[in-house]
Every structure is written in structure tokens, then in C-alpha cells.
C-alpha positions in Angstrom: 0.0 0.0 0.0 1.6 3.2 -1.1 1.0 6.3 1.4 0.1 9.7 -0.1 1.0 12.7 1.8 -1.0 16.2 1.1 1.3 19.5 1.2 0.1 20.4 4.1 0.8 16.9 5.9 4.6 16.9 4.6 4.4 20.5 6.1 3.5 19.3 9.2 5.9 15.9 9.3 8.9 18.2 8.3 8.0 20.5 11.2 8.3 17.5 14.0 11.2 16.5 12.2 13.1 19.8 12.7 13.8 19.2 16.2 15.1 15.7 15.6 18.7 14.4 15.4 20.1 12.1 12.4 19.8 8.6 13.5 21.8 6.8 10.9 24.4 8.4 8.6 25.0 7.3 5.1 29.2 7.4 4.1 31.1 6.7 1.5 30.2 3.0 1.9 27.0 4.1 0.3 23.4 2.6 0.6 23.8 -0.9 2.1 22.2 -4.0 3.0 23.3 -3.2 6.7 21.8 0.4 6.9 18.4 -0.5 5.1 17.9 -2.9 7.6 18.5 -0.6 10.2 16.7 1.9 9.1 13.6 -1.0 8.4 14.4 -1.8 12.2 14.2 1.2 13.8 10.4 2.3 11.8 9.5 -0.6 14.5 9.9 2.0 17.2 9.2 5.4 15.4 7.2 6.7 12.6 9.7 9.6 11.6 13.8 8.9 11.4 15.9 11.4 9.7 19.3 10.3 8.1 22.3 12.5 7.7 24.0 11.7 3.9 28.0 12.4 4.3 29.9 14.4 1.7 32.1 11.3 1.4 29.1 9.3 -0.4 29.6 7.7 -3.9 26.5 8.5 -5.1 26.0 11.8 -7.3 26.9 15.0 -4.9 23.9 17.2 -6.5 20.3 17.3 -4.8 18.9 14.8 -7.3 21.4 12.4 -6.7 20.5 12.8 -3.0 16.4 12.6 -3.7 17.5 9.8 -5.3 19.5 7.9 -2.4 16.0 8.7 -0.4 13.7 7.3 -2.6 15.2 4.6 -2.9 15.7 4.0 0.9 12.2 4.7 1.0 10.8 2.2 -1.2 13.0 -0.4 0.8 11.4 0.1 4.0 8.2 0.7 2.6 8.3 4.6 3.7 7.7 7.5 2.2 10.2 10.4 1.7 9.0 13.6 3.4 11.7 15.9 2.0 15.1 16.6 1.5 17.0 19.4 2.8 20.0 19.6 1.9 22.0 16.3 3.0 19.4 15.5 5.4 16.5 13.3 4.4 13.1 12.7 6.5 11.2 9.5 5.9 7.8 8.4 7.6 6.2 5.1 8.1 3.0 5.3 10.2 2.6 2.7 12.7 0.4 -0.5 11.8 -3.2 -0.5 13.3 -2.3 -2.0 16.4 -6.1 -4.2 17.9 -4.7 -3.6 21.3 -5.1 0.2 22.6 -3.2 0.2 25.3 0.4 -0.2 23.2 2.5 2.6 23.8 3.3 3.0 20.7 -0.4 3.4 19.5 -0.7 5.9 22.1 2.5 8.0 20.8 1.1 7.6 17.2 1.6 10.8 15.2 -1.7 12.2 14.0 -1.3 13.8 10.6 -3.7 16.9 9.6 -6.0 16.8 7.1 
């Protein structure tokens, strides 16, 4: 299921995000197995990670080389890229409907305008 964000709803995610700190970095090693996994991992625990892309990457140095590194981080963990600014990137990955309410994480859930 792909998820479609309005405007105003990538507004909104970039906003929560600005506050947030990189959690995984990207070097000159590039995209790898090891880091998608990660990154898959750690959508278990949060909805919105942000990942800092190093000057030293491989990959093209110009912004759609670095759109490009986030989509297609996204489509392996089943996200959906938010933005890029700069060499940060912001991907989101709501939480699955979860039949028992009292989970934390259901609780924390981030509820998205509309």
C-alpha cells in the first residue's frame, strides 16, 4: 500500500522533524544492505527517522542524486520520503493499526492533519 501525503501533511511531518537528530548516517560505503535494515528496524519504534548523507558518499553530490539515495531508501522500508533538505532526508512510516489500545506506541502515534 503506497502512502500519499498532502502538502500540508509533509508540512506538518517536516516541522516534527526539525527538532530531531540524524539517526543513521550514510558514508562513503553508500546505501547498504546493513543500513536499510537498520533503518527498516528502527520504523518498528518510530514513525519519523531522519538520516544525515555524508559528503564522502559515492553517489551523485547534487540534490537529485540525494532525492534519489531517499527514494530509494524509502521504497526499501516501505516509507515515504518527506523531504530533503540539503544532505538531510526525512522518511515516515505510520505505525500498523495495532487491535490492542493500550500499546504505547499506538498511544505516541503521530496524528497527521488533514
Amino acid at each position: 500500500m503506497a502512502i500519499t501525503l498532502t502538502s500540508k501533511q509533509r508540512a506538518y511531518l517536516r516541522g516534527l522533524a526539525s527538532t530531531e537528530k540524524p539517526l543513521f548516517s550514510i558514508g562513503k560505503s553508500n546505501l547498504t544492505p546493513e543500513i536499510t535494515n537498520a533503518v527498516a528496524e528502527a520504523f518498528a519504534n518510530r514513525e519519523i527517522i531522519k538520516v544525515n548523507i555524508l559528503k564522502s558518499t559515492a553517489d551523485e553530490q547534487d540534490e537529485e542524486g540525494l532525492r534519489n539515495i531517499g527514494e530509494i531508501l524509502a521504497e526499501r522500508t516501505g516509507a515515504v520520503l518527506v523531504c530533503n533538505i540539503g544532505r538531510k532526508l526525512v522518511l515516515y512510516k505510520p505505525f500498523k493499526e495495532s487491535s490492542d489500545k493500550k500499546d504505547k506506541k499506538y498511544a505516541n502515534r503521530i496524528k497527521l492533519p488533514k
